[in-house]
N, C-alpha and C positions, 0 to 999 in steps of 0.2 A: 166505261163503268156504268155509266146511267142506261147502255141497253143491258147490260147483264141485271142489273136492279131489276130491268121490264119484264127480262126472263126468268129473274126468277121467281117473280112476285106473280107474276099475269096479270090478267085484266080485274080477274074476281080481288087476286092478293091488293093492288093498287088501292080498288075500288073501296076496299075494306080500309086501308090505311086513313083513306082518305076521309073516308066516315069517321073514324077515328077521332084524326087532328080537328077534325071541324066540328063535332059534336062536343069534345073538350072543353076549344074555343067558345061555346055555347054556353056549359056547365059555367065555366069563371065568369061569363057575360051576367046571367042569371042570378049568379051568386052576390058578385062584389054592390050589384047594382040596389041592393037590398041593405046596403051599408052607406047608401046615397051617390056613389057613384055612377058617372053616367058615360058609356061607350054613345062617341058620336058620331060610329059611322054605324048604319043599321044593315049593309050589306056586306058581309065580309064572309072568308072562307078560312083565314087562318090567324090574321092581325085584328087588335082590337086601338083604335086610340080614345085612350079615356081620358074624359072630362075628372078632376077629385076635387073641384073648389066647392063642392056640397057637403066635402065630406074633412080636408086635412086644410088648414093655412096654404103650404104648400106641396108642389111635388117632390120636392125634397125628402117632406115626411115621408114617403112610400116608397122614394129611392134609399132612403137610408134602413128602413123597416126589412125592404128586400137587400139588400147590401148584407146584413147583419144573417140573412140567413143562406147566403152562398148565391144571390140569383141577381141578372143583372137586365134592368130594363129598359126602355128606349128612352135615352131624354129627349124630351118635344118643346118644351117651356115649361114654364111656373105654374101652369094651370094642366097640362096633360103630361101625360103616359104613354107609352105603347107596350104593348106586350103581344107577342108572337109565337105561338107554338108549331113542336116539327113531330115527325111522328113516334123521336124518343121520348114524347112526354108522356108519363102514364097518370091513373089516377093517385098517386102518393104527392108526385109534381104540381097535379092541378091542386091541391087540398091545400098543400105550402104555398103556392102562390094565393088563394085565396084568403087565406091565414094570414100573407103580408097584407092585404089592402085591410082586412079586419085588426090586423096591430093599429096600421098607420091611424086607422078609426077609431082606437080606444074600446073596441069592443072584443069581444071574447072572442076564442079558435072557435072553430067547428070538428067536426071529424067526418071519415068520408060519409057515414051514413046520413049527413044533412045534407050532402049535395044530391041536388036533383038532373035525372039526365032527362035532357031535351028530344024529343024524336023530331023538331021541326031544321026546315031548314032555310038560315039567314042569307040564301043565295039568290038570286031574282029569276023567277023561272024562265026568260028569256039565256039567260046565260047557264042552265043545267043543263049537262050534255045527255041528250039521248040517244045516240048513235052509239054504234057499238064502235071498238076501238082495240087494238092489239088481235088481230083476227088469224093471224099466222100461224101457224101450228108451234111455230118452234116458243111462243110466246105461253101454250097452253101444254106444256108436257113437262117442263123441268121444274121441278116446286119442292124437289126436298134436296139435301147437301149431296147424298150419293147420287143422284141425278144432274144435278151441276155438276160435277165433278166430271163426270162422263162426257158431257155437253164438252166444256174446254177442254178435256183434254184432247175429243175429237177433232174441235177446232184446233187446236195445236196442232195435231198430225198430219195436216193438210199443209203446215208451213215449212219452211227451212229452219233448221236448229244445229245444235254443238252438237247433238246426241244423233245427226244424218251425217254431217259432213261442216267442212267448214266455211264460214259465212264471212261475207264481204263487212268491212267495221263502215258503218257508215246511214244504216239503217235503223229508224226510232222502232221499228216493230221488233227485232231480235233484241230481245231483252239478255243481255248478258249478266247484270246483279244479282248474285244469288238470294233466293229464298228469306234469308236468315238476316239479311241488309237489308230487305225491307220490312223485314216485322215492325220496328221504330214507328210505321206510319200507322200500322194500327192501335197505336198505346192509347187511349183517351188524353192524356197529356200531350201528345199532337197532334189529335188528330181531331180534337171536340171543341177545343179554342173556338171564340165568335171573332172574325176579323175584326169589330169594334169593341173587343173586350178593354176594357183599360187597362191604362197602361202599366199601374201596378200589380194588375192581374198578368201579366205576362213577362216576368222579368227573366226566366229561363231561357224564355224564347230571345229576350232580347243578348242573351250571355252566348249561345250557339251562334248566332247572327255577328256577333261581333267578333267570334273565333276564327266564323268561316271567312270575315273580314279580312281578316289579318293576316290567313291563311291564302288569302288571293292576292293581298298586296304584295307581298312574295312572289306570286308566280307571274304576278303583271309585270314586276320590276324589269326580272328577266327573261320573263318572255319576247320580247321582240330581238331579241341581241341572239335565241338558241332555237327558235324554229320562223322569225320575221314575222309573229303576230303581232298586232295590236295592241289588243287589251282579250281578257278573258272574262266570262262571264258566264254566269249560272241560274237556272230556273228551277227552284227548290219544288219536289215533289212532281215532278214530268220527266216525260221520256229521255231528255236531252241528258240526264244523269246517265244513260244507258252510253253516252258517247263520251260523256266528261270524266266518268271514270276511270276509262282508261287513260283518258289524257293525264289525270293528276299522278298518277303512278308514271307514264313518261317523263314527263317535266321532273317530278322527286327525286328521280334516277339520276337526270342531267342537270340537278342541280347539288348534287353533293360535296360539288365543291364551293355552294355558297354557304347554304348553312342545311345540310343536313338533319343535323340536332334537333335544329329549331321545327322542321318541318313533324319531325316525330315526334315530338313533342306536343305539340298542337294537334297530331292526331290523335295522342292516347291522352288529353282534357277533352277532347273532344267524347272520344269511346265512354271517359269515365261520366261527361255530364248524360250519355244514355243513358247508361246504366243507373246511374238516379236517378234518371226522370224514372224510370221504369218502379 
């Protein structure tokens, strides 16, 4: 995934991104710093940790400020912050988070035409790269969607597939899931979660996790008595689902005479909590 990102962005696309996130991170540094806050690292490229005992009691103040308006930021202690942007942030993003450290300050919003952008760059010029980088052609030609498209499916052609002949089960690069089984990963509801989100911020996720829980104590039970396994086990979002899927439809088969029901059952709570997520 992270080389098709390279390809399809290039070096210029990157390059730009990159200018982006870090110019950003610049805007809010500049901003909130004017409300008495103080970032105290002075070298950075994407993260800020800020000092706010200049400006709020505590950092609570500015947790609960940002809480209130959807956005969730690093606790550090009683005295700092952090805050870290990616390059989904745009300037509507950056205005609300500067918005939150101006609540937590008792002083007024802004709007974007207060914020000033920075052309300087908080990096140490020993550590700016000058070298060029992504130099490969195939890095420099594919940059819009019908052009990727062409790109994979070429790469495709080059492999073994259902659509040549039939392929050995056994292999993480033949992707046997259809299409429409993986949409789910691209929903923002699973796919934009922050692993440190809290934990009431995640409670869907914790309701799928405990299905597919329940769904496996099942197949552990009797699994070693109907093909002499161990234990079974699953790596949510990777290739090995390309192996394990068919396993669970074997096992469901061979277990219809323990509880059937229950097995389909759990997979249509399962289909229905997508579908709400969605």
């Amino acid at each position: 995934m992270a080389a098709m990102y390279a390809v399809y962005h290039g070096p210029l696309g990157l390059r730009n991104i990159a200018r982006k996130v870090h110019g950003l991170t610049q805007v809010i540094k500049d901003a909130i710093e004017n409300y008495g806050y103080q970032a105290i690292n002075e070298d950075f490229f994407d993260t800020l940790t800020i000092d706010v005992s200049g400006s709020v009691k505590s950092s609570d103040d500015v947790h609960r400020a940002a809480a209130a308006v959807g956005i969730n930021l690093r606790q550090i202690d009683n005295r700092h912050v952090g805050v870290t942007l990616d390059e989904s942030v745009g300037p509507k993003n950056t205005l609300s988070l500067v918005n939150v450290f101006a609540s937590a300050a008792s002083a007024p919003p802004i709007s974007l035409s207060d914020l000033v952008v920075s052309n300087t760059l908080s990096i140490p010029p020993a550590l700016q790269r000058t070298s060029k980088f992504l130099t490969h052609p195939v890095f420099n030609k594919h940059h819009s969607e019908t052009e990727m498209l062409r790109y994979i499916h070429h790469l495709a052609s080059k492999d073994m597939g259902l659509v040549h002949s039939m392929i050995p089960l056994g292999s993480c690069t033949m992707k046997l899931n259809s299409t429409s089984s993986m949409i789910p990963v691209t929903w923002p509801e699973f796919s934009t979660v922050h692993p440190f989100a809290p934990v009431d911020q995640v409670e869907g996720y914790l309701e799928i996790i405990k299905a597919w829980l329940s769904l496996f104590a099942i197949l552990n039970k009797h699994s070693l008595s109907i093909r002499n396994w161990k234990v079974i086990c699953a790596r949510l979002r990777a290739s090995i689902l390309v192996l394990y899927s068919p396993t669970l439809v074997l096992l469901a088969s061979t277990l219809v005479y323990v509880s059937f029901e229950h097995i389909t059952s759990l997979a249509a709570r399962l289909i229905e909590m997508f579908v709400s997520f969605h």
